[in-house]
LUMKOL-380338 format. One record per residue (C-alpha): x, y, z. Coordinates in steps of 0.2 Angstrom, whole numbers, padded with zeros to 4 digits, always signed. Layout:
// LUMKOL-380338
XYZ/...
END
This chain:
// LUMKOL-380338
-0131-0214-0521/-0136-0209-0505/-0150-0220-0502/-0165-0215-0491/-0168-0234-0480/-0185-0227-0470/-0197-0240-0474/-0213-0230-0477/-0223-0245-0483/-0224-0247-0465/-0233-0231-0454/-0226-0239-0437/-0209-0240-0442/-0207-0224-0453/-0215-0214-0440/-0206-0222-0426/-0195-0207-0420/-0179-0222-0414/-0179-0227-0431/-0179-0209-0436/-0166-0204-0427/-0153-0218-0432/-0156-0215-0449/-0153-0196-0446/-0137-0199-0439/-0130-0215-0452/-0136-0197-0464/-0125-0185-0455/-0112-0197-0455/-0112-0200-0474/-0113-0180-0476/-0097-0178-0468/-0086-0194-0476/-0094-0187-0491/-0086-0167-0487/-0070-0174-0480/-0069-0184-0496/-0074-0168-0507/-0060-0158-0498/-0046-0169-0506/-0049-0156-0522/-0046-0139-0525/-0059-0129-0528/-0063-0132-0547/-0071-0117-0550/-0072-0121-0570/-0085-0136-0566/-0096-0121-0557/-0095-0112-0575/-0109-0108-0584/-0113-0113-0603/-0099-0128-0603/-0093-0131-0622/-0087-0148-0618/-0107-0154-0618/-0109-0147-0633/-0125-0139-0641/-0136-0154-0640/-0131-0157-0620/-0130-0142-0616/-0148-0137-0623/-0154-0153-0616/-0146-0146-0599/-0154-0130-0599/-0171-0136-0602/-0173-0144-0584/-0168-0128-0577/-0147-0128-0575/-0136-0115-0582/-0126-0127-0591/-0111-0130-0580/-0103-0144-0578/-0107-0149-0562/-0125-0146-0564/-0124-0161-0580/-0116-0174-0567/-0131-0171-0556/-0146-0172-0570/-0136-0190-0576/-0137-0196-0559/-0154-0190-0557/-0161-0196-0574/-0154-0216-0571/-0161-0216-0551/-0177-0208-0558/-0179-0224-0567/-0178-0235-0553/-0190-0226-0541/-0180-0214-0531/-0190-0199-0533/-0207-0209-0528/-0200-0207-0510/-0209-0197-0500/-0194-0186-0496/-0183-0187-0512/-0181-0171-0523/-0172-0172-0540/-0162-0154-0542/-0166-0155-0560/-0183-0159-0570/-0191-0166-0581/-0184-0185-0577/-0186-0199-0585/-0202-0210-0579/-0200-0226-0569/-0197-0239-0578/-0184-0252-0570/-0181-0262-0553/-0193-0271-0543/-0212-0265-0545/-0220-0277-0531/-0226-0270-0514/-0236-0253-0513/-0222-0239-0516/-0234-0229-0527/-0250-0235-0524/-0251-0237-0505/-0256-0224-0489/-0248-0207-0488/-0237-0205-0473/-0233-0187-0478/-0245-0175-0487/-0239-0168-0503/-0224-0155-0499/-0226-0137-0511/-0215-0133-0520/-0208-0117-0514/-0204-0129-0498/-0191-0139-0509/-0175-0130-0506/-0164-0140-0518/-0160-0125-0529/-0154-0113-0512/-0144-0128-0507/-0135-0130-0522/-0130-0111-0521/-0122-0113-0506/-0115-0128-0509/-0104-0122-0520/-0102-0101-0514/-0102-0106-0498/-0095-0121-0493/-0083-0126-0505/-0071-0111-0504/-0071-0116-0486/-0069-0133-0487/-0054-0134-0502/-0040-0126-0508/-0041-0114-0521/-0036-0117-0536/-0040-0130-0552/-0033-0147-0550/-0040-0153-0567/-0048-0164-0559/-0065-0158-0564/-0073-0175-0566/-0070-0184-0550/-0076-0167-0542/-0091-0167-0550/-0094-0186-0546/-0091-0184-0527/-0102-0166-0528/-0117-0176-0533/-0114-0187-0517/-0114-0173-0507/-0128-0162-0514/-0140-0178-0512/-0135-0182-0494/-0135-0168-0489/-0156-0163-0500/-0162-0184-0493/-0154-0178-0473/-0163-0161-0475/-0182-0171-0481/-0180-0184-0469/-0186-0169-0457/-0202-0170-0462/-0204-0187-0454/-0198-0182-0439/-0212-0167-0441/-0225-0178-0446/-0223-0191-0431/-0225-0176-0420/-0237-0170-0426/-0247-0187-0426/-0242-0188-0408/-0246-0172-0403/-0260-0164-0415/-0271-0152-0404/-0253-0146-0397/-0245-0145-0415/-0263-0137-0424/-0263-0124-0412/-0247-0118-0417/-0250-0120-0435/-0267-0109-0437/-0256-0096-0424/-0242-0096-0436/-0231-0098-0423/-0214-0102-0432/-0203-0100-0416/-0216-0111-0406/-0216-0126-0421/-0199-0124-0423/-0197-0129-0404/-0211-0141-0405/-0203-0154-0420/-0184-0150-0413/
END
């Protein structure tokens, strides 16, 4: 699991753009273990494979219904998904599940405000939560390049150490939006100038 350590129970802290910043980079380093690791496997194509008859029917409709194409791979990830949704994972501001509809929250500690208490970030739309894009090139893009082709038949430890990888790489990816939202704060005439101009090259310069 690649866990998400920002403290956003505390404005001053999850805004604060050193704290930011290391957590970025103990991310990036996770993503990379995480690809060298991945890399030790052939390519796998079959976990990629649409409509997998190993689930069988019950899975596999189960599967489809948050939105997969009933591979594989895609069960490994809604598992993992379904047992962090029940301890809080996707109540943090910047964790997106790649499948829906979870399970509800229901164990681990319940103390402090972690759903109750201020917003740091306004809500994010949906068509800004790439998880879906990144998936695809996950697995079109980056793995031919990163392993040898070819099936090892090792199709579950794969899919195990793909599920490491997709979530780094989605949590790295939405920790942005701290980074944008301290600016912001920091800045805000500056940062709602560009905004109402539509500036993208401008806000994209600002928050980098």
């Amino acid at each position: 699991m690649s866990a998400n350590t920002a403290d956003f129970l505390n404005v001053d802290q999850a805004l604060d753009l050193n704290n930011i910043r290391r957590l970025l980079m103990r991310m990036e380093d996770s993503i990379i273990f995480s690809l060298i690791e991945r890399s030790q496997y052939k390519t796998n194509s079959a976990v990629y494979e649409p409509d997998c008859t190993q689930l069988g029917e019950f899975k596999l409709h189960q599967l489809k219904c948050s939105g997969s194409n009933g591979c594989l791979g895609d069960w490994f990830i809604y598992q993992t998904e379904c047992l962090h949704s029940q301890v809080r994972r996707y109540r943090h501001p910047t964790e997106f599940p790649f499948f829906s509809p979870l399970p509800e929250p229901s164990l681990g500690s319940t103390s402090g405000e972690r759903t109750d208490g201020e917003q740091i970030l306004a809500p994010v739309p949906p068509e800004a939560v790439v998880n879906k894009r990144l998936l695809e090139i996950y697995r079109t893009k980056m793995i031919p390049k990163l392993c040898e082709g070819g099936d090892d038949a090792n199709h579950g430890s794969c899919a195990v150490q793909d599920v490491h990888c997709v979530q780094t790489m989605a949590t790295r990816i939405y920790c942005g939006l701290f980074v944008a939202e301290s600016k912001f704060r920091t800045e805000t005439e500056k940062a709602t100038e560009l905004i109402r101009a539509q500036d993208r090259e401008g806000l994209m310069a600002f928050i980098t």
